[in-house]
Residue frames as qw, qx, qy, qz and C-alpha x, y, z in Angstrom:
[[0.471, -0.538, -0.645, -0.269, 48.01, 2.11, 7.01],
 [0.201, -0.427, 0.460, -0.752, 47.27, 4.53, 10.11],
 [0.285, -0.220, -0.878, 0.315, 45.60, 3.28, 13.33],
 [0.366, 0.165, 0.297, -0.866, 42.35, 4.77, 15.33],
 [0.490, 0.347, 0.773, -0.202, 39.19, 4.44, 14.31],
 [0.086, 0.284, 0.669, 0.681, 37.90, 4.49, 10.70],
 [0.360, 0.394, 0.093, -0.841, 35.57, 7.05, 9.45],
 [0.064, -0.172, -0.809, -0.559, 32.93, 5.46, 6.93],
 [0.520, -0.141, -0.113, -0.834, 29.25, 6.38, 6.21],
 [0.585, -0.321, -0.407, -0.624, 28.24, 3.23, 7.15],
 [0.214, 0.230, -0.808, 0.498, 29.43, 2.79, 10.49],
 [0.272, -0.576, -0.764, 0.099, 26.85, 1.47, 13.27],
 [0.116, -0.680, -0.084, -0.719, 24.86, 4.25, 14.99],
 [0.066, -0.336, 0.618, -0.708, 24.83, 5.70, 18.37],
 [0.155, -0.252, -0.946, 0.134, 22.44, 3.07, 20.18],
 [0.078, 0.576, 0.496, -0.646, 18.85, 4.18, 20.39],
 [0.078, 0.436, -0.225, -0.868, 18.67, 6.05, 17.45],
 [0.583, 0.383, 0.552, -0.457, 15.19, 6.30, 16.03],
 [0.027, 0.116, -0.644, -0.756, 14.89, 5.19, 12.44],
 [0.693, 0.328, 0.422, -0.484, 10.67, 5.09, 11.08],
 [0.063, 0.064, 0.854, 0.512, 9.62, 2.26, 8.91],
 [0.475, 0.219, -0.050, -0.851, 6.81, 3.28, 6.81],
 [0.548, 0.042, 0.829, -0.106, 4.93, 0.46, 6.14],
 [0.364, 0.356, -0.298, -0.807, 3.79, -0.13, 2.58],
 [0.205, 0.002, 0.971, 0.127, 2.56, -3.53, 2.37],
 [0.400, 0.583, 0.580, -0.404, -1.42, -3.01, 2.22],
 [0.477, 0.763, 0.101, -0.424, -0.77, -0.83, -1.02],
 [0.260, 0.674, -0.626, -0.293, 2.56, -1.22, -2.92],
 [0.124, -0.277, 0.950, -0.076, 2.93, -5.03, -1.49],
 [0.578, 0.305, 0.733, -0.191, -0.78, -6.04, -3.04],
 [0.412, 0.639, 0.093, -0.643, -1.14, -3.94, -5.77],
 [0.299, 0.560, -0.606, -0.480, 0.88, -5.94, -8.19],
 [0.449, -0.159, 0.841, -0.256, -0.18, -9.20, -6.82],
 [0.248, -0.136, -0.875, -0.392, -2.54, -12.02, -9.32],
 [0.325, -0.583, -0.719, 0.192, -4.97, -12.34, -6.20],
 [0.237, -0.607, -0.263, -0.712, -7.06, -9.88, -5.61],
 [0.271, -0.194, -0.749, 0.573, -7.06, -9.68, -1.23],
 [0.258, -0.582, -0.757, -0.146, -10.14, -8.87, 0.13],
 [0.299, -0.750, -0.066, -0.586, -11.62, -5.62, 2.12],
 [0.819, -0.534, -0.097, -0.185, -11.89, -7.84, 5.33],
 [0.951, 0.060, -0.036, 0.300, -8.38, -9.42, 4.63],
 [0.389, 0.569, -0.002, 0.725, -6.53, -5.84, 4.17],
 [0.576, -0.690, 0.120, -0.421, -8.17, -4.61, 7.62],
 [0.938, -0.275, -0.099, 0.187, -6.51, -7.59, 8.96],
 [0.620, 0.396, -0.159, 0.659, -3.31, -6.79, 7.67],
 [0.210, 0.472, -0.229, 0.825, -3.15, -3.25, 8.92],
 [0.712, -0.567, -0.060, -0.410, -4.40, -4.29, 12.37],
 [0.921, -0.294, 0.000, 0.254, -2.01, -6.92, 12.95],
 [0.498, 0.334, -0.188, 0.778, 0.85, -4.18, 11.54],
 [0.308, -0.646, 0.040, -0.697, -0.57, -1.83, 13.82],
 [0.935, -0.325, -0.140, -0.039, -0.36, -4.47, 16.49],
 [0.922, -0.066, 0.009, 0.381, 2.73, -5.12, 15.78],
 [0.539, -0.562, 0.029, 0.626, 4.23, -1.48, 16.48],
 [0.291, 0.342, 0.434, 0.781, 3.99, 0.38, 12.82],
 [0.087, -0.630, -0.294, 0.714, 2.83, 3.68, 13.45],
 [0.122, 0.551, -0.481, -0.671, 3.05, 4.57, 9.52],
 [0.465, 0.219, 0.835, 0.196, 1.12, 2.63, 7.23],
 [0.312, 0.281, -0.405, -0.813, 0.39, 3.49, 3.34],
 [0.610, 0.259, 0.695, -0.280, -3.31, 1.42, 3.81],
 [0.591, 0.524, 0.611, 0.053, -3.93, 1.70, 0.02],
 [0.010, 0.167, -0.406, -0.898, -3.98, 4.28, -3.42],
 [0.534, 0.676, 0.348, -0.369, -6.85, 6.31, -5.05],
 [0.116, -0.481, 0.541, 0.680, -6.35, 5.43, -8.29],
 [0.557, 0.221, -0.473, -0.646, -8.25, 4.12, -11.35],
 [0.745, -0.159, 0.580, -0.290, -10.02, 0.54, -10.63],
 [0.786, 0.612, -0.067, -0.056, -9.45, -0.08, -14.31],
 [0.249, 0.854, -0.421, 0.175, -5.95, 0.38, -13.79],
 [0.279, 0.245, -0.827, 0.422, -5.36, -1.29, -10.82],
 [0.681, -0.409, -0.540, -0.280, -8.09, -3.55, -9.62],
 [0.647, -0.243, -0.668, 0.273, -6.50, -4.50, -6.51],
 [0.171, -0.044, -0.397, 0.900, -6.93, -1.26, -5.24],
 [0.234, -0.457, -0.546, -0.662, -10.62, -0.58, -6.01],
 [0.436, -0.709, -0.527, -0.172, -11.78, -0.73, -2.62],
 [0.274, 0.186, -0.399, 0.855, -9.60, 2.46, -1.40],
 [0.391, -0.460, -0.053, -0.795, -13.05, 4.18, -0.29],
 [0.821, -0.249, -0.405, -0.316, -14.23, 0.96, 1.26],
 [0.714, -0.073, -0.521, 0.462, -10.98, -0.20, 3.20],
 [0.036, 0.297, -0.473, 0.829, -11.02, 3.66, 5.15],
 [0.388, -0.433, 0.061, -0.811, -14.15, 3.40, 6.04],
 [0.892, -0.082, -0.441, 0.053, -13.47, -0.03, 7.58],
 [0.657, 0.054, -0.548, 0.514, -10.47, 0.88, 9.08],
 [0.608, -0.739, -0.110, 0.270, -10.69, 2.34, 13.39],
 [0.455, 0.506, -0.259, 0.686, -8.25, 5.48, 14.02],
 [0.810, -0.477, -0.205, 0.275, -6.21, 5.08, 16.65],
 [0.238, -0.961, 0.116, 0.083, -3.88, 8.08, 18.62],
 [0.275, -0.610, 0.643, 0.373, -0.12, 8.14, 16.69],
 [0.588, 0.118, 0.734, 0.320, -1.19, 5.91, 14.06],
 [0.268, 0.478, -0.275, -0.790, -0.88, 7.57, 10.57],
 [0.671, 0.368, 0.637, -0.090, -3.30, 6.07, 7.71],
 [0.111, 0.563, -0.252, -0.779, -1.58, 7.63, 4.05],
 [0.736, 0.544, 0.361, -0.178, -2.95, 7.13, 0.73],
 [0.457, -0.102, 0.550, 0.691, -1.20, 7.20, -2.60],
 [0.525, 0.641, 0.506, -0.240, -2.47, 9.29, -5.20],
 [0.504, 0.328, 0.472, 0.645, -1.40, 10.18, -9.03],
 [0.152, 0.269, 0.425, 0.851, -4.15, 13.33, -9.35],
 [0.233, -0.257, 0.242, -0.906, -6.46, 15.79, -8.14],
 [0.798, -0.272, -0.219, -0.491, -9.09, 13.58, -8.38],
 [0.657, 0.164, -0.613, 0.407, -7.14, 11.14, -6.47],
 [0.293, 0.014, -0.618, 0.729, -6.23, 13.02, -3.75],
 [0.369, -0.136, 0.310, -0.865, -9.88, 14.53, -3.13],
 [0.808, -0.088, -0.508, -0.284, -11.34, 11.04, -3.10],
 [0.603, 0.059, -0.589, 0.535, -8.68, 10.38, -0.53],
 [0.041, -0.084, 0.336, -0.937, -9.34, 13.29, 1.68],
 [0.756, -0.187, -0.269, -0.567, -13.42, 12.38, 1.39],
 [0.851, -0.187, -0.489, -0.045, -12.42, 9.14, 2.57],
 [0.576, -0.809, -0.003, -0.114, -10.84, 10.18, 5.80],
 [0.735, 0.313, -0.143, 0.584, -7.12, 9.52, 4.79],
 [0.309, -0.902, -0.093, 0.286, -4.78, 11.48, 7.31],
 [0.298, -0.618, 0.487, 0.541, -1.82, 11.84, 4.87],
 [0.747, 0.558, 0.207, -0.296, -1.48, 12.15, 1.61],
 [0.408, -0.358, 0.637, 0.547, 2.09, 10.91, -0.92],
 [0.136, 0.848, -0.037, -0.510, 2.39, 12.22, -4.11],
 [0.727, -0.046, 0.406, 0.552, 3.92, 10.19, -6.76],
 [0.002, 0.838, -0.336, -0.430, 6.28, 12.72, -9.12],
 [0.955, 0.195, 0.171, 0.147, 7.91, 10.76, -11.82],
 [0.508, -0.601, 0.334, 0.518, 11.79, 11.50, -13.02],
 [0.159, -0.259, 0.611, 0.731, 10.90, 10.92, -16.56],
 [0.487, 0.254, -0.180, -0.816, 8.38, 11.49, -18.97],
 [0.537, 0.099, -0.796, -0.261, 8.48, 7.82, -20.56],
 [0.175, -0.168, -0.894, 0.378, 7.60, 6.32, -17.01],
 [0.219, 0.267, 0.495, -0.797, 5.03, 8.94, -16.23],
 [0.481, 0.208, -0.459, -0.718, 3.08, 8.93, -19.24],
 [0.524, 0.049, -0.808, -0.264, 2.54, 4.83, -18.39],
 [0.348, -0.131, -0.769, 0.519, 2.34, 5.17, -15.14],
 [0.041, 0.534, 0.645, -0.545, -0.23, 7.89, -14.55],
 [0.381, 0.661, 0.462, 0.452, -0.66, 9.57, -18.34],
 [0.197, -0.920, -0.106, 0.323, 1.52, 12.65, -17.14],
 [0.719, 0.250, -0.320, 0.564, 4.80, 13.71, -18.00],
 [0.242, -0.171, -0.363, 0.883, 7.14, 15.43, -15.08],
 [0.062, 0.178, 0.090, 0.978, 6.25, 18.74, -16.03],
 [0.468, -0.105, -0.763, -0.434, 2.39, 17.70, -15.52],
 [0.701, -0.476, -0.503, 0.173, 2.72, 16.22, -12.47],
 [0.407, -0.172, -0.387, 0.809, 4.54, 18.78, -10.84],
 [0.115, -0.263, -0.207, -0.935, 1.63, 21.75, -12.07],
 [0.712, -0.327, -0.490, -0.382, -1.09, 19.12, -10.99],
 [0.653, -0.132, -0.557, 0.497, 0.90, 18.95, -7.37],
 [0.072, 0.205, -0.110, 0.970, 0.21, 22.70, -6.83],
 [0.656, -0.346, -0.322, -0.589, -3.32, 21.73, -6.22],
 [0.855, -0.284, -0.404, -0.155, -2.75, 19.30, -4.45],
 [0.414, -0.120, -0.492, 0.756, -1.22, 20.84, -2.08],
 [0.282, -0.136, -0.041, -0.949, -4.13, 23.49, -1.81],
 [0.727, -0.243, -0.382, -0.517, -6.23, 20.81, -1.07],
 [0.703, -0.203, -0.614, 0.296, -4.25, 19.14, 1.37],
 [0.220, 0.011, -0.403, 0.889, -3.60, 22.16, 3.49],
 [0.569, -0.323, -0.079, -0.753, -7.66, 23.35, 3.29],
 [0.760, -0.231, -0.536, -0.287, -7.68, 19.75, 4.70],
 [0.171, -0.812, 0.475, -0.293, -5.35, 20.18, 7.13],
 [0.987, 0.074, 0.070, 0.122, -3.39, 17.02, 6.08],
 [0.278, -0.659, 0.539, 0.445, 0.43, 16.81, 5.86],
 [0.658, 0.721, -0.158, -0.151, 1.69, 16.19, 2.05],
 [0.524, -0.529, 0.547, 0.383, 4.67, 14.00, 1.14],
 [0.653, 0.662, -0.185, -0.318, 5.73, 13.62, -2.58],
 [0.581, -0.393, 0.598, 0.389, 7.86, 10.73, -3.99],
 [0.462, 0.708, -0.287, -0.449, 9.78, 11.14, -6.77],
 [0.910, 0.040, 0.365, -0.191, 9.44, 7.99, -8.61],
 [0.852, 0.399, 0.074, 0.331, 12.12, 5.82, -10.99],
 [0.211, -0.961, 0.173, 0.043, 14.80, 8.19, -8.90],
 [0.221, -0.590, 0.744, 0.224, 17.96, 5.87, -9.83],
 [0.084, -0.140, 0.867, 0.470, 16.94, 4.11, -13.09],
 [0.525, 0.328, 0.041, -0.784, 13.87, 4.06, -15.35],
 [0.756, 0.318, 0.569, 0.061, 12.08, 0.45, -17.25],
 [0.507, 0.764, 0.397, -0.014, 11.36, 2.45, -20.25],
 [0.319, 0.915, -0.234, 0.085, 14.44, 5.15, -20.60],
 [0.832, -0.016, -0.303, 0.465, 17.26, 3.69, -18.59],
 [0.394, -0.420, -0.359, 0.735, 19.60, 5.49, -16.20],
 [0.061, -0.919, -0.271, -0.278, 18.44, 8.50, -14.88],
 [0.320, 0.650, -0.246, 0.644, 20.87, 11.31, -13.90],
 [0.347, -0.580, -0.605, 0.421, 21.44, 12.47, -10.86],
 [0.015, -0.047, -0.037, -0.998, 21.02, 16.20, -12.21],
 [0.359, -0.364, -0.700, -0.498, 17.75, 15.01, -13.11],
 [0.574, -0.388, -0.666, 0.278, 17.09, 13.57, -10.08],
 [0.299, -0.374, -0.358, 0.802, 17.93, 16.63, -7.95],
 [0.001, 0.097, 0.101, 0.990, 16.48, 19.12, -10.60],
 [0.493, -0.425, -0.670, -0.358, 12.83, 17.32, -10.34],
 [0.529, -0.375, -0.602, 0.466, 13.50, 17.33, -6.09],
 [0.276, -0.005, 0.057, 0.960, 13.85, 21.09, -6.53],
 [0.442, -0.209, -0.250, -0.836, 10.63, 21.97, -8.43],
 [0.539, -0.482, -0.685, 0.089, 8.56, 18.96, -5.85],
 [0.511, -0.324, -0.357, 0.712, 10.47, 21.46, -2.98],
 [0.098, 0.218, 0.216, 0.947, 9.01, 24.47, -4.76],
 [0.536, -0.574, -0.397, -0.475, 5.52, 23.86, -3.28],
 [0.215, -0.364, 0.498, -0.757, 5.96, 24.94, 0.15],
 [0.788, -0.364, 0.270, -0.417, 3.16, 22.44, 1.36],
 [0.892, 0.097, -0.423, 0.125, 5.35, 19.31, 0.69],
 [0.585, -0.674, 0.323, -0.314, 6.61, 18.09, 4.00],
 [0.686, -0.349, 0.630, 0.105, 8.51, 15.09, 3.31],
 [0.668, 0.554, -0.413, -0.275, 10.19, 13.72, -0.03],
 [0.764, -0.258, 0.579, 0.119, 11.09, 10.55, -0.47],
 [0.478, 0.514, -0.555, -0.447, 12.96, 9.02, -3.40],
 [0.827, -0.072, 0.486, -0.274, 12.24, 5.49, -5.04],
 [0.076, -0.335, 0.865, 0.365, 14.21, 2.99, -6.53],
 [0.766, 0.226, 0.058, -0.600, 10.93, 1.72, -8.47],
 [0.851, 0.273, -0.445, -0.055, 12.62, -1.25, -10.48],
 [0.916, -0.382, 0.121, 0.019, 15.05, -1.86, -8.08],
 [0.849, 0.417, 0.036, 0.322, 18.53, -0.74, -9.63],
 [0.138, -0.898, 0.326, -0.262, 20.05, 1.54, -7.25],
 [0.807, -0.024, -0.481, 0.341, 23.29, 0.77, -5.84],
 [0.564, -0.613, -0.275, 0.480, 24.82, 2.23, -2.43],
 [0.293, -0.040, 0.174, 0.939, 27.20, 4.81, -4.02],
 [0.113, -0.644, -0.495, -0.573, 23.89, 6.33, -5.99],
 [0.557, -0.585, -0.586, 0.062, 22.08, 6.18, -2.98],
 [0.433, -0.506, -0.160, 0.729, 24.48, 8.40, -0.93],
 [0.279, -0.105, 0.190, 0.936, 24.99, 10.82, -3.76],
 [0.228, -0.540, -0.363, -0.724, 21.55, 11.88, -4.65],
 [0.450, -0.804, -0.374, 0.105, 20.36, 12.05, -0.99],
 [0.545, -0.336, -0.003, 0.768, 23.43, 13.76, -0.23],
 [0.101, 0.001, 0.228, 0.968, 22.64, 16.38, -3.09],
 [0.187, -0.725, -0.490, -0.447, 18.93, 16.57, -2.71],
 [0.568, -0.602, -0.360, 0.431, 20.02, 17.36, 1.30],
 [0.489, -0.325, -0.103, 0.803, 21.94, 19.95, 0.25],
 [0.025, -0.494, -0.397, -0.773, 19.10, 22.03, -1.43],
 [0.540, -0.484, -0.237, -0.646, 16.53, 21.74, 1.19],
 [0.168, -0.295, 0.657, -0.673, 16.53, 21.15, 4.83],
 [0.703, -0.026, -0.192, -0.685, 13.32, 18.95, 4.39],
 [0.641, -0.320, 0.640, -0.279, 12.67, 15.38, 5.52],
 [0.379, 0.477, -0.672, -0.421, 13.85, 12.73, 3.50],
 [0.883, 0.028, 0.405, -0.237, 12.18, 8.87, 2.63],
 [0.177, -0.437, 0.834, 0.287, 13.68, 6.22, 1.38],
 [0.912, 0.196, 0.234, -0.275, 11.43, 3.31, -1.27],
 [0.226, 0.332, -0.841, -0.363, 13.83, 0.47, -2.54],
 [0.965, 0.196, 0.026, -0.174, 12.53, -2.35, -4.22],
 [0.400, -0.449, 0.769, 0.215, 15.22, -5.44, -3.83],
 [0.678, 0.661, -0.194, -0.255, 14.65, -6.19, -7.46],
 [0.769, 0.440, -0.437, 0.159, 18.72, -7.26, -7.22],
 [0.780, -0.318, -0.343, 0.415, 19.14, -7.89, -3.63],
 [0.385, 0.186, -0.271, 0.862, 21.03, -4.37, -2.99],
 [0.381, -0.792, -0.337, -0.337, 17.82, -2.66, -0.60],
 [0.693, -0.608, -0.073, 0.381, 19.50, -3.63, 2.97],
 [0.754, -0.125, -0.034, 0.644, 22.29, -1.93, 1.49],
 [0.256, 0.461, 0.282, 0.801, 20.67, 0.79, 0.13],
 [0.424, -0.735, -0.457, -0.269, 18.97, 1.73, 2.81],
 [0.629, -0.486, -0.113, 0.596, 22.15, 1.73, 5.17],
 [0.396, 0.308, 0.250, 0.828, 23.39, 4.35, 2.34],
 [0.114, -0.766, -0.409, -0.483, 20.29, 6.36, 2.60],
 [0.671, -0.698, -0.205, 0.143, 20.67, 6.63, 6.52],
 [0.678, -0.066, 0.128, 0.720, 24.13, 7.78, 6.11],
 [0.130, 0.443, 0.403, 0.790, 23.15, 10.47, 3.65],
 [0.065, 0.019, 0.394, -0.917, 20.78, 11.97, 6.56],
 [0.546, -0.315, -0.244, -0.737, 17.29, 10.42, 5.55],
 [0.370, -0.224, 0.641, -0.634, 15.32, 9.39, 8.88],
 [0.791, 0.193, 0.422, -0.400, 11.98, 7.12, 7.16],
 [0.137, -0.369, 0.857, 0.331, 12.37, 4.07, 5.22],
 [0.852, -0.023, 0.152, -0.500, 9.37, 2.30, 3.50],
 [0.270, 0.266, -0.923, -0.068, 8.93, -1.09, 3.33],
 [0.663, -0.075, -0.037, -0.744, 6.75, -4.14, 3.28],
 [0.596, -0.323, 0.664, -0.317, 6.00, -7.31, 5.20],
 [0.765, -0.091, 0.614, 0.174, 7.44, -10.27, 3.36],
 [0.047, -0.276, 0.543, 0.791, 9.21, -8.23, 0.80],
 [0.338, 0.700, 0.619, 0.115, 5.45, -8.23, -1.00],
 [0.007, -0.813, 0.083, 0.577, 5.08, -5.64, -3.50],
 [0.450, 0.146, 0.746, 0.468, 5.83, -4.36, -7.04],
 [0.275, 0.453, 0.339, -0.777, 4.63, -2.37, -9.74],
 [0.667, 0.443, 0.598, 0.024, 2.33, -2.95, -12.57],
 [0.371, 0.927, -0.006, -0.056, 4.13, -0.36, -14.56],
 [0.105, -0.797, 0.591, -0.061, 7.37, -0.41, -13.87],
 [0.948, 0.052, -0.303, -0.081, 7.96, -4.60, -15.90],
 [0.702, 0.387, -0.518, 0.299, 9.99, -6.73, -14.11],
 [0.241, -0.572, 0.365, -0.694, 9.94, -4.63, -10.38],
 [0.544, -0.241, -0.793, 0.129, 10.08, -7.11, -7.47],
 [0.477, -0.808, -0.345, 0.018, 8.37, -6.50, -4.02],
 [0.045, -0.793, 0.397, -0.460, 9.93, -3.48, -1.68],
 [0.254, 0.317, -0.768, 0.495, 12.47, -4.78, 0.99],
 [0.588, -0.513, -0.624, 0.024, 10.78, -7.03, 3.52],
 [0.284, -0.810, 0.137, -0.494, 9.89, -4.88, 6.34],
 [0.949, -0.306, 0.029, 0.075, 11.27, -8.02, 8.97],
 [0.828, 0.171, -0.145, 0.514, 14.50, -7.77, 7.02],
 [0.140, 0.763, 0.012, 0.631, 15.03, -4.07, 7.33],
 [0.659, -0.715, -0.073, -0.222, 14.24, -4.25, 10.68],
 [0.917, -0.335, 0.027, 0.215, 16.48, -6.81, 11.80],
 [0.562, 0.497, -0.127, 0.649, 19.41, -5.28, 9.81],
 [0.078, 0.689, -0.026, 0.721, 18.92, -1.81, 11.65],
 [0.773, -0.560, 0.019, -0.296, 18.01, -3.28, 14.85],
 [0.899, 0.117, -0.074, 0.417, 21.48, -5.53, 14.33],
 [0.435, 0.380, -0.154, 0.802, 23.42, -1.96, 13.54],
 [0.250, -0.133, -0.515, 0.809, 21.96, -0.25, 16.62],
 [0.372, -0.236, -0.292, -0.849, 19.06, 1.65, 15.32],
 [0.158, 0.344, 0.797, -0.472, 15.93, 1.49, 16.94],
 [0.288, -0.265, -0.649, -0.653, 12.27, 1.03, 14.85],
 [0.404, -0.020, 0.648, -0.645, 10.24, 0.30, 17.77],
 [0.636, 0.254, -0.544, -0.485, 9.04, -3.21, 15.80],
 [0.798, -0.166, 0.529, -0.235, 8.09, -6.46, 17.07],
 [0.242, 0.555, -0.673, -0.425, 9.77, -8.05, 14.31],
 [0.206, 0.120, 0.966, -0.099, 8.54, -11.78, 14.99],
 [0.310, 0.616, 0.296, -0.661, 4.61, -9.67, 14.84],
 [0.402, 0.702, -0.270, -0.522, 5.56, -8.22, 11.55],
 [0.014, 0.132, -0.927, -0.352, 6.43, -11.73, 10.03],
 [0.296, 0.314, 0.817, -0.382, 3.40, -13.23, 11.61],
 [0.418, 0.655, 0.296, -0.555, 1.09, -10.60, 9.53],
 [0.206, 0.658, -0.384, -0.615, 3.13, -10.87, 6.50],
 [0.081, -0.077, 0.969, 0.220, 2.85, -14.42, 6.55],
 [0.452, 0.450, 0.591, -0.494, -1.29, -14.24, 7.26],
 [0.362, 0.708, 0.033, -0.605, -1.16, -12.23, 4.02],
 [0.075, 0.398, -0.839, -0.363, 1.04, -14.22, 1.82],
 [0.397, 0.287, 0.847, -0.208, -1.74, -17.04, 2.90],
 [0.502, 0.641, 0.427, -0.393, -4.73, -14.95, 1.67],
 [0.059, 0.697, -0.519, -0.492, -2.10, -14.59, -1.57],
 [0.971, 0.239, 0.027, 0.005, -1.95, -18.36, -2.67],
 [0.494, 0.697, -0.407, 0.321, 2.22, -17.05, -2.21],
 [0.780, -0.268, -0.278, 0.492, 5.19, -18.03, 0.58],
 [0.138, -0.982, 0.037, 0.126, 7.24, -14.60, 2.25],
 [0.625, 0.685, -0.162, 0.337, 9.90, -13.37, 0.38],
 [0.153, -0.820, 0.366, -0.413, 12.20, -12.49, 3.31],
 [0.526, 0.464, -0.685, 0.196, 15.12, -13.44, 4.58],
 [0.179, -0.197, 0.697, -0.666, 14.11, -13.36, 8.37],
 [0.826, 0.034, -0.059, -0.560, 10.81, -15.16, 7.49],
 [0.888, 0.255, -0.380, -0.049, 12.42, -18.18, 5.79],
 [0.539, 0.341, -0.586, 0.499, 15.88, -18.10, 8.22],
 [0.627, -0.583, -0.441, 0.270, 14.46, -16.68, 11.89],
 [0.138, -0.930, 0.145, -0.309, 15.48, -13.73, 14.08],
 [0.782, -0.162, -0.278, 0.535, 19.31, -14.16, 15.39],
 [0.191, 0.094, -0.919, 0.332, 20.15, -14.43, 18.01]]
């Protein structure tokens, strides 16, 4: 056994060092929800995150109301919601029509979902890959006439409901052709069910990193409790934005079985613990997550909710 200091990826970071949580609660963290949350009730929300120091917030998805009720009032909630200097407002969207509903409605960013396999896309937006990635070329032609930034995530990126594990060749060749459209600006990859572990985690950021020089996002869903860890992984690996939502709400109606994305509170506190800096009111960002759980009929899924901020 030598002496000095260990080398490991996940060692604390140099103090200060800026990590961005993306907030995803308003869209990913209702959409799967029984209760339907109100216009009025969803403004709230992303006021009181905005309050509380989020600068990033996915307020909602154009997508089918048939599909996903709880999102029906994407048109309704922009034109509710007050922009405000540094705050980004991003939409989700599946398809063209999607993203020029979004861009109508006054949406300053648009995200891109991409699927990894055919069997997920097909249920999830009636695409396969190949599909989505032809139907992304547009939509990047529209986002740049709009002069919007573009981020694509590529979705079921470390394990699929419907096929089971996905490669990481896969994984990197799909990141490749997303990276082929010149207006994407940011990829993220997303543990959709929740079945990444840390190793994974390192090795496919690590090898998407080494195609493309782009900005990398992180989406776990703590499905089995391994987010906090996956997230340290991710950071390691060289990506900079994390999403996540206030009282681990969240989930997808496609994707059986998918629990809520990592509590934005927990995430915090972790990274805020290992030296990072979010620039979060963490207490704030319970507060709102609890408001919402209320208007839910549900309690907050998070560990810093239920246990407190130490020290």
């Amino acid at each position: 056994m030598t002496s000095g200091t260990p080398t490991h990826p996940f060692a604390a970071a140099v103090p200060g060092v800026h990590v961005e949580i993306v907030e995803v609660s308003p869209r990913d963290g209702l959409q799967n929800e029984a209760v339907t949350v109100g216009t009025e009730h969803k403004k709230r929300l992303v006021e009181d995150l905005v309050a509380a120091g989020v600068r990033r917030i996915e307020v909602t998805s154009f997508v089918r109301p048939d599909r996903v009720p709880q999102m029906a009032d994407a048109d309704a909630l922009m034109a509710s919601l007050e922009s405000r200097p540094g705050v980004t407002f991003v939409g989700l969207v599946l398809n063209r029509r999607g993203a020029e509903r979004a861009i109508r409605a006054g949406i300053h960013e648009l995200n891109y979902v991409v699927p990894a396999t055919d069997a997920f896309g097909t249920r999830n937006q009636g695409v396969t890959t190949d599909e989505a990635l032809k139907q992304l070329e547009d939509i990047g032609v529209l986002a740049e006439r709009a002069g919007i930034p573009l981020s694509a995530t590529v979705a079921v990126a470390f394990g699929c409901p419907y096929q089971g594990e996905v490669p990481t060749e896969r994984v990197v060749e799909v990141a490749r052709l997303v990276l082929g459209t010149s207006s994407v600006r940011e990829l993220a990859l997303a543990d959709t069910i929740g079945s990444g572990v840390p190793h994974e985690v390192f090795e496919r950021f690590t090898a998407v990193r080494e195609i493309s020089d782009v900005r990398l996002r992180a989406h776990f869903h703590d499905t089995r409790r391994t987010a906090i860890a996956n997230a340290q992984a991710a950071i390691a690996a060289g990506v900079t934005a994390l999403d996540a939502s206030a009282a681990g709400l969240g989930g997808c109606p496609f994707a059986p079985g998918a629990a809520g994305n990592v509590a934005t509170e927990d995430l915090a506190w972790a990274l805020r613990r290992g030296g990072y800096d979010t620039g979060l009111d963490i207490s704030a960002i319970v507060a709102a997550g609890a408001q919402a759980c209320e208007h839910l009929g549900t309690t907050p899924r998070s560990g810093v909710a239920n246990a407190g901020v130490f020290p």
